[in-house]
C-alpha positions as CSV (number, residue, x, y, z in Angstrom):
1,X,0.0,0.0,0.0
2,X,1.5,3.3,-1.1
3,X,1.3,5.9,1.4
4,X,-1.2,8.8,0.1
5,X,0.6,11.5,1.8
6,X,3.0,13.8,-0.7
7,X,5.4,15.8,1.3
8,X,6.9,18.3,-1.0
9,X,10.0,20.6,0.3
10,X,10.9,19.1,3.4
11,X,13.2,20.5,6.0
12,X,13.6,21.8,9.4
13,X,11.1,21.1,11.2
14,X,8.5,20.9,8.4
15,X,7.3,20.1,5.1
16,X,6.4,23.6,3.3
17,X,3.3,21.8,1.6
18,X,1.6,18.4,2.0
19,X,-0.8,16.5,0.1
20,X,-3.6,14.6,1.2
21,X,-6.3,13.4,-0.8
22,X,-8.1,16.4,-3.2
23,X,-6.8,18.7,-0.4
24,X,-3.3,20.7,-0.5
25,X,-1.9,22.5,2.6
26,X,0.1,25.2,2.6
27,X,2.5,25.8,5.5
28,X,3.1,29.3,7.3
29,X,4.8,31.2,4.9
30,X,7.3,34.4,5.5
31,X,8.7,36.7,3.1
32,X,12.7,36.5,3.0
33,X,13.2,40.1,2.4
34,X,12.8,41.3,6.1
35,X,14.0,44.9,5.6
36,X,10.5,45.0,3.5
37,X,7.0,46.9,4.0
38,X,4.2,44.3,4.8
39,X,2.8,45.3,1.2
40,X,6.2,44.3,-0.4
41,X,6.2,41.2,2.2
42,X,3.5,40.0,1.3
43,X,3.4,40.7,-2.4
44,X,6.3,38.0,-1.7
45,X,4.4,35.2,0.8
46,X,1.9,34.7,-2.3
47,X,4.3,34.6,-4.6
48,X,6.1,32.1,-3.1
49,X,2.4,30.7,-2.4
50,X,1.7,30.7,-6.2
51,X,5.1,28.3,-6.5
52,X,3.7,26.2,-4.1
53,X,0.5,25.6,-5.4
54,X,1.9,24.6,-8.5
55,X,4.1,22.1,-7.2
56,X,1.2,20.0,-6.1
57,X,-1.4,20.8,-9.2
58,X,-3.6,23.6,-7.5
59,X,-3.4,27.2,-7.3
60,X,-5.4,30.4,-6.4
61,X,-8.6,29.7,-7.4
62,X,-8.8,26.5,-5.3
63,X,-8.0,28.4,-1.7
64,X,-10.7,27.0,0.8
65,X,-9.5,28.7,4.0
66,X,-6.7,30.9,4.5
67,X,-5.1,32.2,7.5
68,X,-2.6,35.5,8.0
69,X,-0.5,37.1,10.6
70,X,0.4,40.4,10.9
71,X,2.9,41.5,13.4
72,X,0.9,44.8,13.1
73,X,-2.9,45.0,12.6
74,X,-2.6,48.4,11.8
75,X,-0.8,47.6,8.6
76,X,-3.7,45.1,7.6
77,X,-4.6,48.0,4.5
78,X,-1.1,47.0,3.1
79,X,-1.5,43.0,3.7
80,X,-5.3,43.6,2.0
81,X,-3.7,45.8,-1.1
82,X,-1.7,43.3,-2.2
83,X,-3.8,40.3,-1.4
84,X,-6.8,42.0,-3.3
85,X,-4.6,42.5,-6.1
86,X,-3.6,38.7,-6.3
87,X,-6.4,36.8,-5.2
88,X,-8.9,35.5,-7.8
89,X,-11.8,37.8,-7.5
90,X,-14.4,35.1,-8.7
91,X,-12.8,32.4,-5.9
92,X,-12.3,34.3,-2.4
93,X,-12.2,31.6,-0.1
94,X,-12.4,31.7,3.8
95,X,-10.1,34.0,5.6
96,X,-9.1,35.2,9.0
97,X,-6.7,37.8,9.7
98,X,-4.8,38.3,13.3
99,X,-2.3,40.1,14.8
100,X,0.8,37.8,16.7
101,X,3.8,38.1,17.6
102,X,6.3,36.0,14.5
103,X,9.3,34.0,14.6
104,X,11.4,37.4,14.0
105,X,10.7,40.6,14.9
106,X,11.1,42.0,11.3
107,X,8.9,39.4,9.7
108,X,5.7,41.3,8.9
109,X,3.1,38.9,7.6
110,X,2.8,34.9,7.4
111,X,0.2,33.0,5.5
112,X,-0.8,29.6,5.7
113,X,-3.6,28.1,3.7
114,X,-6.0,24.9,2.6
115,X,-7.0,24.1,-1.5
116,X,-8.0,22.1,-3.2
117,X,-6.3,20.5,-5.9
């Protein structure tokens, strides 16, 4: 019996996306510029987001649920510019956006997400 699990881009302490079924997960993703505006940030997360999706067959317009942190609520507006400018307007999925403290303190936004595939 094969295992029906596809862990793409392991390392660390994680696998940056998994596959399970019709259903793609998308770990927490940071920006590597750091020095960056949460606009530019995240302009970066989905990017890298877009790669993802690809690897495993899906992309955009599958998103079910969607999670972000900001480091900063108040720079939610930047976060929102750029995600309204990437997401597919006909596909919005579910999303929640919080404010935590991240794994660095210049890391302004992380996204993690569930597709489809």
């Amino acid at each position: 019996m094969s295992n029906p699990i596809k862990r793409h881009h392991p390392g660390g302490s994680l696998s940056r996306l998994v596959e399970f079924g019709n259903l793609v997960f998308v770990a927490g993703t940071t920006a590597d510029n750091r020095s960056a505006s949460c606009k530019m940030q995240t302009d970066e997360v989905l990017k890298k987001i877009d790669r993802l999706l690809a690897d495993a067959g899906s992309d955009k317009s599958k998103i079910l649920w969607c999670n972000v942190w900001l480091t900063d609520i108040r720079e939610k507006d930047q976060m929102d510019a750029a995600w309204a400018a990437w997401v597919d307007p006909d596909n919005k999925p579910a999303r929640a956006t919080v404010e935590s403290r991240l794994a660095t303190p210049d890391t302004r936004v992380e996204i993690m997400m569930i597709c489809a595939k």
